[in-house]
C-alpha positions as CSV (number, residue, x, y, z in Angstrom):
1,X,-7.9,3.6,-37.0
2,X,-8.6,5.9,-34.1
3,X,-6.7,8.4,-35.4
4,X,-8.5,8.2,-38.8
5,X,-11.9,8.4,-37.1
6,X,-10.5,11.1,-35.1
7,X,-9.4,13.4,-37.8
8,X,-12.8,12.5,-40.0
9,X,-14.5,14.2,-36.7
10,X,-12.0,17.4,-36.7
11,X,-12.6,17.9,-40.5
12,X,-16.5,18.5,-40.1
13,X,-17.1,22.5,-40.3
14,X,-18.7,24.3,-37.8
15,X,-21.9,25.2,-39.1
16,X,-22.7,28.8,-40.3
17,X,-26.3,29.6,-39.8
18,X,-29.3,27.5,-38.0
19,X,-30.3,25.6,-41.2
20,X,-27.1,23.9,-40.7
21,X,-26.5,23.1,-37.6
22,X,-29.0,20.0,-37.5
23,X,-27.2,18.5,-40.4
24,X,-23.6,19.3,-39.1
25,X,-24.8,17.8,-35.5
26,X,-25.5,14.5,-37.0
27,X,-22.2,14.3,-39.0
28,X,-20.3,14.6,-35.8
29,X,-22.6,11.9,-33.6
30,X,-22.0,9.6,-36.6
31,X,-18.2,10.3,-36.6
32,X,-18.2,10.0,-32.9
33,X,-20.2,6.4,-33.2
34,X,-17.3,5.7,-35.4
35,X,-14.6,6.8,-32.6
36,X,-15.6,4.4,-30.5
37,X,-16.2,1.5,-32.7
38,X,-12.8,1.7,-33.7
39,X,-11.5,2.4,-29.7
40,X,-13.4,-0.1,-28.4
41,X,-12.6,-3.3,-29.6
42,X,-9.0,-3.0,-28.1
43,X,-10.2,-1.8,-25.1
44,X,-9.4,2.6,-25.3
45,X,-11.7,3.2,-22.6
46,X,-11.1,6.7,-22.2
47,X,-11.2,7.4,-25.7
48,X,-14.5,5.7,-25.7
49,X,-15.7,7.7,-22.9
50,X,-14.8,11.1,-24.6
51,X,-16.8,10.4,-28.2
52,X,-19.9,9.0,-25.6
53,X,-19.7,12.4,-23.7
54,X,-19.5,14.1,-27.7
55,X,-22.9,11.8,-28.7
56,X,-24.7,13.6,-25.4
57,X,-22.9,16.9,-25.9
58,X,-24.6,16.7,-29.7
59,X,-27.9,15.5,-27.7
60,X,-28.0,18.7,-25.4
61,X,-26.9,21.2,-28.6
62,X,-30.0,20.1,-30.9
63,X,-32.1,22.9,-30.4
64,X,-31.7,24.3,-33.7
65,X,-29.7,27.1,-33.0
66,X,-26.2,27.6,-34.1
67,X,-24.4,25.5,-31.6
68,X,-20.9,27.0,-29.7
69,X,-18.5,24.8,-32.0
70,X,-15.8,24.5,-29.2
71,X,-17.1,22.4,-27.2
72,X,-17.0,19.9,-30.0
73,X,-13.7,21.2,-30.7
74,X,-12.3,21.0,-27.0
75,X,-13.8,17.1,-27.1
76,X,-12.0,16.5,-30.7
77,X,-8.4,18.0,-28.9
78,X,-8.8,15.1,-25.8
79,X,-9.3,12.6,-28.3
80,X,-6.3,13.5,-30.1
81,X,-4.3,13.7,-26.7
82,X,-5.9,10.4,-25.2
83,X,-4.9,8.9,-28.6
84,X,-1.5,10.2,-28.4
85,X,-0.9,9.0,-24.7
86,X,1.3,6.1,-24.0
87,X,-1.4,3.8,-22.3
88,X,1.2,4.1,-19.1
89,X,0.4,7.6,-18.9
90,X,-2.8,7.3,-16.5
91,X,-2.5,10.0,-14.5
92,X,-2.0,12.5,-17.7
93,X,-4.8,10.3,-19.1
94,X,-7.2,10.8,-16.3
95,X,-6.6,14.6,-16.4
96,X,-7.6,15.0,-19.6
97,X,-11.0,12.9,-18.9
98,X,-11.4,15.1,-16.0
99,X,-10.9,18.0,-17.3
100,X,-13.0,17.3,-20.1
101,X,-15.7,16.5,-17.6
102,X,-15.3,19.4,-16.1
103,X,-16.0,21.8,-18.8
104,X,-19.3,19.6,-19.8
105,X,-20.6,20.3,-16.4
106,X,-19.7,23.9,-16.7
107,X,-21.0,24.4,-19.9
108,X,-24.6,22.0,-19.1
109,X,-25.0,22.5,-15.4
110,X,-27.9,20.3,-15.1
111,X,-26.2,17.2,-16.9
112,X,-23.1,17.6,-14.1
């Protein structure tokens, strides 16, 4: 199921012009609200923590300009790697959280 969510969240398009982008943002915090109610339940903390980091990433990009579509992107890729992890794999899957964190604080220097 988290895979499903996942890949529901990758198909959304970047949007093209500003009219858009409000629209497109919304898709992705609902898909992202969907992440985690599948995650959650079975207790995918990490991958919880990634769509909740995509839901304030979404917060912080509705201005109503063309957002940078990577960073949604870049959070989309550590969902499919967390996802992919063997749940042994805690240092691998604490890299990817961190350097997911990382970037957000680079990219919204007043959120890090």
């Amino acid at each position: 199921e988290v895979a499903r969510r996942t890949e529901e969240l990758a198909a959304i398009p970047a949007p093209c012009d500003a009219a858009a982008s409000g629209p497109a943002l919304q898709q992705v915090y609902r898909a992202a609200g969907h992440v985690i109610d599948a995650a959650a339940p079975f207790g995918l903390e990490e991958i919880c923590a990634v769509a909740i980091s995509l839901c304030d990433v979404v917060d912080r990009l509705s201005d109503g300009s063309v957002p940078d579509w990577r960073i949604i992107d870049v959070h989309v890729q550590s969902l499919r790697l967390l996802n992919a992890l063997p749940a042994e794999a805690t240092e691998e899957r604490n890299e990817v959280a961190g350097r997911l964190a990382d970037m957000v604080a680079r990219k919204f220097p007043q959120a890090g």
